[in-house]
Biopython code that builds the backbone (N, CA, C, O; Angstrom):
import numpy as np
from Bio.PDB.StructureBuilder import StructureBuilder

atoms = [
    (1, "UNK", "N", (33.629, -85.090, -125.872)),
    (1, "UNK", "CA", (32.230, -84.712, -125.731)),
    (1, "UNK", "C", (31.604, -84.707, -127.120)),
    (1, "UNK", "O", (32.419, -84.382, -127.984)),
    (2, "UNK", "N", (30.402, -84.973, -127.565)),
    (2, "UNK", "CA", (29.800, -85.843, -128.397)),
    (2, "UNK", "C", (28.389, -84.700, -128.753)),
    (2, "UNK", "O", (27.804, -83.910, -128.012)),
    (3, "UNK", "N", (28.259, -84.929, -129.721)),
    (3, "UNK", "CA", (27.023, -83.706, -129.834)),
    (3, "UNK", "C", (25.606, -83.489, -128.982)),
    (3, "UNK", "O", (24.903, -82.496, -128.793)),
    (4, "UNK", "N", (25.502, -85.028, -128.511)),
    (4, "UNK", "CA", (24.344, -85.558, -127.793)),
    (4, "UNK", "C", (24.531, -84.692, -126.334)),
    (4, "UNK", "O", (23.873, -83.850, -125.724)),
    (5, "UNK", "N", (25.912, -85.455, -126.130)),
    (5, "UNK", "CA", (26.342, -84.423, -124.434)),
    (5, "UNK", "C", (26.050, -82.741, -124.898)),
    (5, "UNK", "O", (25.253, -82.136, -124.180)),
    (6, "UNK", "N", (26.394, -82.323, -125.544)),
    (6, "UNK", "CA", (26.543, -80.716, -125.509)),
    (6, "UNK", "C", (24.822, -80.294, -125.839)),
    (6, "UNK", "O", (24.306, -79.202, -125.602)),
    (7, "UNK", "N", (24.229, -81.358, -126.374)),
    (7, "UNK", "CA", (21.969, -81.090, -126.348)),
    (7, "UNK", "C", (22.038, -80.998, -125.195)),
    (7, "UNK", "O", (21.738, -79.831, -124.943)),
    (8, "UNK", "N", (22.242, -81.491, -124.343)),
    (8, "UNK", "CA", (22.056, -82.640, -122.940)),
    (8, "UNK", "C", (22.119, -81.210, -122.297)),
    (8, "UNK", "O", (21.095, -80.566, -122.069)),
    (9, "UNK", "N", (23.770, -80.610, -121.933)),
    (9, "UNK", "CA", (23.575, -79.855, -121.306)),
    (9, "UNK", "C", (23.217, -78.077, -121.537)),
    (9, "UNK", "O", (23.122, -77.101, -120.793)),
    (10, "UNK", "N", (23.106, -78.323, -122.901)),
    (10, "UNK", "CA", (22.028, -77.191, -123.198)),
    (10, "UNK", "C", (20.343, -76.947, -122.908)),
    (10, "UNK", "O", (19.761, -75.886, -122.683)),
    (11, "UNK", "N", (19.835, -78.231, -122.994)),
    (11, "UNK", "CA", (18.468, -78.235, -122.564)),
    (11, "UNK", "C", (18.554, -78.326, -120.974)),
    (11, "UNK", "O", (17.486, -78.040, -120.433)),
    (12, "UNK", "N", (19.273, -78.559, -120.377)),
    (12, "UNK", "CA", (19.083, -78.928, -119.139)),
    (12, "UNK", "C", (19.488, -77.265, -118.828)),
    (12, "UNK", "O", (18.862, -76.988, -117.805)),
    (13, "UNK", "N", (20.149, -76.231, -119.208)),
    (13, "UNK", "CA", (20.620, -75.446, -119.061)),
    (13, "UNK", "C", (19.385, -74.858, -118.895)),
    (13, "UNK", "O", (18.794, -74.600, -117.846)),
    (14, "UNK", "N", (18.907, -74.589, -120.566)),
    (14, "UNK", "CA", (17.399, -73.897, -120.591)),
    (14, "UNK", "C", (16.374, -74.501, -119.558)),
    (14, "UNK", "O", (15.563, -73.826, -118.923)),
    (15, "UNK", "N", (16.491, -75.569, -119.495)),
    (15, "UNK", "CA", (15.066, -75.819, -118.682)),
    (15, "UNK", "C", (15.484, -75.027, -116.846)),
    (15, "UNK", "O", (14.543, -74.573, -116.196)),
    (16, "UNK", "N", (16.889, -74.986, -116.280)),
    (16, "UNK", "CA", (16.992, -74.852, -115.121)),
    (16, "UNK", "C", (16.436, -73.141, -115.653)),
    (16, "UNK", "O", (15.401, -72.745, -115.115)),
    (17, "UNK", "N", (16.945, -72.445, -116.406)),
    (17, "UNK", "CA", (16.483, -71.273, -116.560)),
    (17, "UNK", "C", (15.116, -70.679, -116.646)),
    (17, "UNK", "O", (14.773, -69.513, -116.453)),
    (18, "UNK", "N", (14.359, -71.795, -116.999)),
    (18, "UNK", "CA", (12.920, -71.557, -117.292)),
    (18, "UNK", "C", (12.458, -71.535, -115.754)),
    (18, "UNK", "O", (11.877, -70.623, -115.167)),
    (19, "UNK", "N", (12.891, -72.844, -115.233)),
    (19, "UNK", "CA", (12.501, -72.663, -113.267)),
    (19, "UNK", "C", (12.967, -72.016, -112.854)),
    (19, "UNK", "O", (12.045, -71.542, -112.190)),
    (20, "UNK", "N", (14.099, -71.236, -112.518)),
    (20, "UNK", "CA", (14.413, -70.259, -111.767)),
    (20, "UNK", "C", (14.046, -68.982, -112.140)),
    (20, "UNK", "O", (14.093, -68.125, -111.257)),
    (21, "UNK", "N", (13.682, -68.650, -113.279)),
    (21, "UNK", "CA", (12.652, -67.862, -113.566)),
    (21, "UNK", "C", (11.448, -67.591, -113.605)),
    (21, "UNK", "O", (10.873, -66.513, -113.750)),
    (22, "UNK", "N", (10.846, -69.245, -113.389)),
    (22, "UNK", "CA", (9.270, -68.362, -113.839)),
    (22, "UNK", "C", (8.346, -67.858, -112.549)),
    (22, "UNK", "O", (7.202, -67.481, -112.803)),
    (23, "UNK", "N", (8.774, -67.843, -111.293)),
    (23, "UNK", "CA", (8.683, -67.646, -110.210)),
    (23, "UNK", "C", (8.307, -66.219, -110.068)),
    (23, "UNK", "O", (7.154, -65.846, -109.851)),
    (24, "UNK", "N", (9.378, -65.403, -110.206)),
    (24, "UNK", "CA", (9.515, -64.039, -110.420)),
    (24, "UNK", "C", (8.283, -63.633, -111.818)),
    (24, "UNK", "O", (7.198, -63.091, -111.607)),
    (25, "UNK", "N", (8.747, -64.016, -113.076)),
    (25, "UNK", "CA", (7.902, -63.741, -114.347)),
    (25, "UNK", "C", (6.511, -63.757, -113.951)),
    (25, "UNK", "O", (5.743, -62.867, -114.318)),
    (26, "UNK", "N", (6.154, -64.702, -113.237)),
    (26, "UNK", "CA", (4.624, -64.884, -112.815)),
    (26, "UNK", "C", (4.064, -64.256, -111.907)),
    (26, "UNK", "O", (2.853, -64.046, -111.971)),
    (27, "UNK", "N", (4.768, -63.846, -110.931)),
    (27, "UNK", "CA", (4.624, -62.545, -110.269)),
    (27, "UNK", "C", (4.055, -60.996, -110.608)),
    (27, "UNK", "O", (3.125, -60.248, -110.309)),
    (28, "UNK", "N", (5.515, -61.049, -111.614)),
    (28, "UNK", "CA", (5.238, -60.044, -112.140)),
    (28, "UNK", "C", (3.993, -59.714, -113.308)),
    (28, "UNK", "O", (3.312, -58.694, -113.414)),
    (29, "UNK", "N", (3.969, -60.944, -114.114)),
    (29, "UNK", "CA", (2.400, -61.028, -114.741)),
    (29, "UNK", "C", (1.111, -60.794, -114.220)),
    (29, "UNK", "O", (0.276, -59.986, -114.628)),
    (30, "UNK", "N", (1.021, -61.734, -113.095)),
    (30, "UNK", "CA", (0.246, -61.042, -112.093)),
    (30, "UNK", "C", (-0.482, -60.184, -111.874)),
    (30, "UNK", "O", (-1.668, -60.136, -112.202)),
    (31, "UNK", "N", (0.547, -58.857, -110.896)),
    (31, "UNK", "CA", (0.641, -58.022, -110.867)),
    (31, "UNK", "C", (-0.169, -57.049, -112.217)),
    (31, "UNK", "O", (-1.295, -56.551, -112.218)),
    (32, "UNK", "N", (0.693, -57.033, -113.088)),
    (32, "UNK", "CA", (0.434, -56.900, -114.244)),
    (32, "UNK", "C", (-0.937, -56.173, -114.639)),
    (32, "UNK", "O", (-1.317, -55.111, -115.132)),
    (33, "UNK", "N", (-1.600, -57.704, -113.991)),
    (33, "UNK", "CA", (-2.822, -58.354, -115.031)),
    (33, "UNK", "C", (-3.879, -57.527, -114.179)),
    (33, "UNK", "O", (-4.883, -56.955, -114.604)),
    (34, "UNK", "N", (-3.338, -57.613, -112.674)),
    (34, "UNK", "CA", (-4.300, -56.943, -111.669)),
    (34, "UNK", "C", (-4.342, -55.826, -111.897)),
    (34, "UNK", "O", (-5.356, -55.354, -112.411)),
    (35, "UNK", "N", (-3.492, -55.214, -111.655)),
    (35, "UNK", "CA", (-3.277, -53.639, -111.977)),
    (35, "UNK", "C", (-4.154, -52.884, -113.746)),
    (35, "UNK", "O", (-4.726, -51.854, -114.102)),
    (36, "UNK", "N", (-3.847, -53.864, -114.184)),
    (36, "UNK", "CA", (-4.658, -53.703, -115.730)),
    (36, "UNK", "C", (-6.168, -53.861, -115.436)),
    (36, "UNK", "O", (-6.958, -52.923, -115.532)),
    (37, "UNK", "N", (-6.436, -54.843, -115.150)),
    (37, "UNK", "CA", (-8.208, -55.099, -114.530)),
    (37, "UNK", "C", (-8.343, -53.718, -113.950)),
    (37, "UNK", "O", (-9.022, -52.898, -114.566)),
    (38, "UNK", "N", (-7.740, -53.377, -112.785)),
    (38, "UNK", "CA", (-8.108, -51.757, -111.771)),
    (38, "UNK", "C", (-8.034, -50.636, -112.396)),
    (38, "UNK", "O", (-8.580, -49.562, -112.145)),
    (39, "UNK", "N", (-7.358, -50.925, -113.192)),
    (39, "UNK", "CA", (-7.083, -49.536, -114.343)),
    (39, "UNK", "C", (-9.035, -49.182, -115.497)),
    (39, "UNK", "O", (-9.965, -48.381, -115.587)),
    (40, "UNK", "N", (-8.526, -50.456, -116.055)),
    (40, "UNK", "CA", (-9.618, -50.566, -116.542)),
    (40, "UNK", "C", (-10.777, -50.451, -116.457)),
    (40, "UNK", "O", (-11.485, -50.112, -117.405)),
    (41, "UNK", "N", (-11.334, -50.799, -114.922)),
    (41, "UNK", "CA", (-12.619, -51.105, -114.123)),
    (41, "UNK", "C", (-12.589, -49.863, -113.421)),
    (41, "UNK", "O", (-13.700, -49.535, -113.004)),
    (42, "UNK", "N", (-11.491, -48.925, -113.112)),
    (42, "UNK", "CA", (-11.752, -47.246, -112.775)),
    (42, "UNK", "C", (-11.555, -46.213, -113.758)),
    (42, "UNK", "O", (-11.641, -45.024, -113.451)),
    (43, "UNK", "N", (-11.215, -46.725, -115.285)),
    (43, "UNK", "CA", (-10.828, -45.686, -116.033)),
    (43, "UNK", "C", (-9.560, -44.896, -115.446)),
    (43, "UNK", "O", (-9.174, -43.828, -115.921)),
    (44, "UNK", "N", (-9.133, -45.356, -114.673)),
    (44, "UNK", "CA", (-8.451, -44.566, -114.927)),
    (44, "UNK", "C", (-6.459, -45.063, -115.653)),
    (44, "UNK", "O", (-5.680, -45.956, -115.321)),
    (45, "UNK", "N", (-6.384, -44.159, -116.493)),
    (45, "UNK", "CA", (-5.704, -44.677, -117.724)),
    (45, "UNK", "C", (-3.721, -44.066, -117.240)),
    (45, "UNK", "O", (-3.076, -43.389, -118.040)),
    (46, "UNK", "N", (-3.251, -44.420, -116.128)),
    (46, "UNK", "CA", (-2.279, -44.075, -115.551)),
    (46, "UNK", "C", (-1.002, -45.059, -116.377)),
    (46, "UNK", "O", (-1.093, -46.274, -116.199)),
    (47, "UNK", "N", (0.043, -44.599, -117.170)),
    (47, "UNK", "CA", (0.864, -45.157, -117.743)),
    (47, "UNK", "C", (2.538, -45.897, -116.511)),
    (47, "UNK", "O", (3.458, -46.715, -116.500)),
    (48, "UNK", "N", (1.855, -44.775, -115.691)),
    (48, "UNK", "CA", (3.103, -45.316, -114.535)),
    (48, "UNK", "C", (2.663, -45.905, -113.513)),
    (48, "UNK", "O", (3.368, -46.088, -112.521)),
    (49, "UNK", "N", (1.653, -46.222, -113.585)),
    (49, "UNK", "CA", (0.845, -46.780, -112.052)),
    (49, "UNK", "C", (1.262, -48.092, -112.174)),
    (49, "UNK", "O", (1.780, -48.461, -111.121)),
    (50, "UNK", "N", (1.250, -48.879, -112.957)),
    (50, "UNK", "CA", (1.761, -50.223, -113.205)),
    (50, "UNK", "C", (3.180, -50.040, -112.624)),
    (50, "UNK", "O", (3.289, -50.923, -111.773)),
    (51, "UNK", "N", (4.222, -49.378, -112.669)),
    (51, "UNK", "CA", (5.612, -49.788, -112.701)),
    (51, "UNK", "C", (5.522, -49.839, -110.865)),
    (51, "UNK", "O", (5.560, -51.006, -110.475)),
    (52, "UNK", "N", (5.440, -49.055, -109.994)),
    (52, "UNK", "CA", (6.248, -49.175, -108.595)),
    (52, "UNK", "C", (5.326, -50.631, -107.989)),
    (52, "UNK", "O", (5.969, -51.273, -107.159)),
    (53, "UNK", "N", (4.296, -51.044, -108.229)),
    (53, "UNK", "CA", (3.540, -52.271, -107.619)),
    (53, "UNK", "C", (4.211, -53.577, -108.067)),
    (53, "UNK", "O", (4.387, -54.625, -107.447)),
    (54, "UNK", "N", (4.651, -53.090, -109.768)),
    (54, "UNK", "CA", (5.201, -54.679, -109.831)),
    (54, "UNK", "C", (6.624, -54.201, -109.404)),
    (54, "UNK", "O", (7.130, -55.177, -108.851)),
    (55, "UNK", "N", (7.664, -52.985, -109.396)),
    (55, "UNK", "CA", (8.605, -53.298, -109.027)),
    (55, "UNK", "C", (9.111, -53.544, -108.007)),
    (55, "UNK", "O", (10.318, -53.783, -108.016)),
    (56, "UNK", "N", (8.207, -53.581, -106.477)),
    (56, "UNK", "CA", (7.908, -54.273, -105.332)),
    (56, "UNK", "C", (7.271, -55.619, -104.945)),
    (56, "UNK", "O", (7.454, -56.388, -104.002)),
    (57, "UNK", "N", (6.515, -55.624, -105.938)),
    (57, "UNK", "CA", (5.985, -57.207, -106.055)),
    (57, "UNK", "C", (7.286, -58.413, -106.422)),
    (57, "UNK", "O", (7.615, -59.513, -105.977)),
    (58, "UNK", "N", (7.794, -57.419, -107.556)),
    (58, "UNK", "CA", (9.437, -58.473, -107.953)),
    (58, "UNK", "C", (10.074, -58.575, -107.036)),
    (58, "UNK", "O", (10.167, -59.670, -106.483)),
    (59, "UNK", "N", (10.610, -57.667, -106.649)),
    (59, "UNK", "CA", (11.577, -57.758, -105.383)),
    (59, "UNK", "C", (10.997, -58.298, -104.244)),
    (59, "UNK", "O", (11.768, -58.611, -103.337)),
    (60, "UNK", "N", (9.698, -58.492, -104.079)),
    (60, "UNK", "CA", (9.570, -59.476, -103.044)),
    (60, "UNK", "C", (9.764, -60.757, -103.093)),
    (60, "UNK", "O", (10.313, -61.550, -102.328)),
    (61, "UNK", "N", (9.039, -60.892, -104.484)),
    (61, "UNK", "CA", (9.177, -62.790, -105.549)),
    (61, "UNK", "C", (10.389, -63.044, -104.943)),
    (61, "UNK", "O", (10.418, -63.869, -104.030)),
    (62, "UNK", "N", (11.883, -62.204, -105.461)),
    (62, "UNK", "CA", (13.039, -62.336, -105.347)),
    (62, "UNK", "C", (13.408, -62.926, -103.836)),
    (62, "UNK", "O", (13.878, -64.046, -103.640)),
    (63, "UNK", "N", (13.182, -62.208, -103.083)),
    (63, "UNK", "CA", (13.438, -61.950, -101.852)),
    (63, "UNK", "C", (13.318, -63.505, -101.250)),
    (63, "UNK", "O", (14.086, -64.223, -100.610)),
    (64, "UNK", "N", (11.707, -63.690, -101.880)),
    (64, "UNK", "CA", (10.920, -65.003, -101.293)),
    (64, "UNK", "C", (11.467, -66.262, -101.679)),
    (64, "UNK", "O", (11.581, -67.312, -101.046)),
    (65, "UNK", "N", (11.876, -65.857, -103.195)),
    (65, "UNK", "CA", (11.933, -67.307, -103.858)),
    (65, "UNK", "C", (13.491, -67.508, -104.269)),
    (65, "UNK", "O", (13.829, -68.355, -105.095)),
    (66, "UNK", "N", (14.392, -66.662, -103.624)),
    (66, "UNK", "CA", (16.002, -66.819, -103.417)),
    (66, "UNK", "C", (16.707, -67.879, -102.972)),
    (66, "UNK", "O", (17.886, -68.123, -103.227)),
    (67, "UNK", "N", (15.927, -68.539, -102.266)),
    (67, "UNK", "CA", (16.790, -69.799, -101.794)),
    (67, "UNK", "C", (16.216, -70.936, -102.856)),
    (67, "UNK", "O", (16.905, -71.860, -103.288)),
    (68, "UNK", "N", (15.066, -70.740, -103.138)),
    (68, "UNK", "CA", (14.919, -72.021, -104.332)),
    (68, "UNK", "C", (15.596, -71.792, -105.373)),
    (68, "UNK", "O", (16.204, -72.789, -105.762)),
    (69, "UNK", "N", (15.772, -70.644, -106.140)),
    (69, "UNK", "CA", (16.924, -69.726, -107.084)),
    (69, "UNK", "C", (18.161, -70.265, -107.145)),
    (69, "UNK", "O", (18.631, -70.634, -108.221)),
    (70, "UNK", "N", (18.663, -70.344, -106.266)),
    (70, "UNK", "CA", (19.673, -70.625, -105.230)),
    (70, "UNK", "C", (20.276, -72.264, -105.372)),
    (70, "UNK", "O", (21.400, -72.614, -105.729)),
    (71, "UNK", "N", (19.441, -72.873, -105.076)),
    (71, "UNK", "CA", (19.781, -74.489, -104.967)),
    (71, "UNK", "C", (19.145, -75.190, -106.160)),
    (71, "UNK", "O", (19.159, -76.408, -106.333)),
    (72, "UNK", "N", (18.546, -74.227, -107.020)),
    (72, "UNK", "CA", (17.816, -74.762, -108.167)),
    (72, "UNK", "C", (19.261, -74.546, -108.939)),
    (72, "UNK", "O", (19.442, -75.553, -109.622)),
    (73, "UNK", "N", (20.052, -73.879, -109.050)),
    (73, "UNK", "CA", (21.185, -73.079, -109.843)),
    (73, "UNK", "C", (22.677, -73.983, -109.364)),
    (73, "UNK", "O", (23.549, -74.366, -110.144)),
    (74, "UNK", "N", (22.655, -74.168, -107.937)),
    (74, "UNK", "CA", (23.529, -75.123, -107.405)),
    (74, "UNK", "C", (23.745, -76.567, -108.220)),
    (74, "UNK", "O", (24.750, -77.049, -108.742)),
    (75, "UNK", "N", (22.398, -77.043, -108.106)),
    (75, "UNK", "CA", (21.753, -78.413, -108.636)),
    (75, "UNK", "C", (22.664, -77.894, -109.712)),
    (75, "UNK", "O", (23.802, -78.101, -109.289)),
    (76, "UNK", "N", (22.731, -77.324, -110.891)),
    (76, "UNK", "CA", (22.823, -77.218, -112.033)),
    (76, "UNK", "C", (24.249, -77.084, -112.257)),
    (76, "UNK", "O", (24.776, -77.497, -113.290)),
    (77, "UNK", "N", (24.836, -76.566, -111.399)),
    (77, "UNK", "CA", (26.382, -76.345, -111.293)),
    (77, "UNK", "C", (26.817, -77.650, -110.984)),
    (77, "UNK", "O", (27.651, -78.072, -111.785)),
    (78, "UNK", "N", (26.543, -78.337, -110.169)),
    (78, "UNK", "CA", (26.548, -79.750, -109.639)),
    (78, "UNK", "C", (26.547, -81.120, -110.712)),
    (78, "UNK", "O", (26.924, -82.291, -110.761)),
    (79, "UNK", "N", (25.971, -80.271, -111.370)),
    (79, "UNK", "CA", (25.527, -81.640, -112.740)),
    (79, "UNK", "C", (26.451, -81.277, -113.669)),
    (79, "UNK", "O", (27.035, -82.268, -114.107)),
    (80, "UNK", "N", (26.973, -79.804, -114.350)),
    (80, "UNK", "CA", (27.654, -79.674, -115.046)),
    (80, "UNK", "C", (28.927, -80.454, -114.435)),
    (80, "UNK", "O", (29.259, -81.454, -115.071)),
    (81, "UNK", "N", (29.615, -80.166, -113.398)),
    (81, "UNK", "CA", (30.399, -80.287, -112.926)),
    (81, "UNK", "C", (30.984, -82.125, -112.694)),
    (81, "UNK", "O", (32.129, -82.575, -112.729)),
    (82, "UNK", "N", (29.880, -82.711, -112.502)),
    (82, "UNK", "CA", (29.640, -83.817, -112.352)),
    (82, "UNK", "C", (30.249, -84.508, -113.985)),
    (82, "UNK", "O", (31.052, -85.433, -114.115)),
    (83, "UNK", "N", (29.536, -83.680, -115.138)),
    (83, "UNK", "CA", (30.070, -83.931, -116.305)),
    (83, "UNK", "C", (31.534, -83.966, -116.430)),
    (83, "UNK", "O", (32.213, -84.930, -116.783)),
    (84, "UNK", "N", (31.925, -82.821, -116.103)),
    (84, "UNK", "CA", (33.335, -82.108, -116.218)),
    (84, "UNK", "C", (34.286, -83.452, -115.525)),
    (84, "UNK", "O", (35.308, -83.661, -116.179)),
    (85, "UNK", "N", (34.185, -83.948, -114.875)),
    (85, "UNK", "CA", (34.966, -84.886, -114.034)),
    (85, "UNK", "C", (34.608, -85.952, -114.384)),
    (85, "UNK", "O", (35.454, -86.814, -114.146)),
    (86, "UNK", "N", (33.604, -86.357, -114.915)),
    (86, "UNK", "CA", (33.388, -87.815, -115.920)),
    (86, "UNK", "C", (34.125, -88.030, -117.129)),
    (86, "UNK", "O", (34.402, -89.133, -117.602)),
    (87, "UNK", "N", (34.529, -86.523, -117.761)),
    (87, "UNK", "CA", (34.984, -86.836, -118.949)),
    (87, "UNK", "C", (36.638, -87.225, -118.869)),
    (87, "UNK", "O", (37.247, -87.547, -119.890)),
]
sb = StructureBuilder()
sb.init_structure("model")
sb.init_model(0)
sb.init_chain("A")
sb.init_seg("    ")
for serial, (resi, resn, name, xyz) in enumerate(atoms, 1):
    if name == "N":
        sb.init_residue(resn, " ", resi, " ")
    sb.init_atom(name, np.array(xyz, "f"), 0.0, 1.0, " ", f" {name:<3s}", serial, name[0])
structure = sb.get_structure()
């Protein structure tokens, strides 16, 4: 294995990580962003009001977007693996 192969499956690594993440991340930004606007636009200045909305909002992302998670991560095992037996 050659320095090129070991870029190869490092970027491909990061990039599967970036998709199977940003699903959830964006969710939770979201959330976030909404909850910040409502805060803002009622004054009222609640430091914990943000946490139980997005930590239900995540776990739904999760919930929802598990099987793409899932076969997005497969794919990736699949390709390493694919390497592994070429060499």
């Amino acid at each position: 294995m050659n320095g090129a192969e070991v870029l190869d499956i490092a970027r491909d690594g990061m990039w599967t990580l970036v998709v199977v993440a940003a699903p959830v991340m964006l969710v939770g930004l979201l959330v976030g962003v909404i909850i910040g606007l409502l805060q803002a636009l009622t004054q009222i200045q609640e430091a914990t009001l943000v946490y139980v909305p997005k930590i239900l909002a995540i776990f739904v992302a999760l919930v929802v977007a598990f099987p793409f998670m899932g076969s997005t991560l497969n794919g990736y095992m699949v390709r390493i693996m694919t390497r592994i037996v070429g060499s």
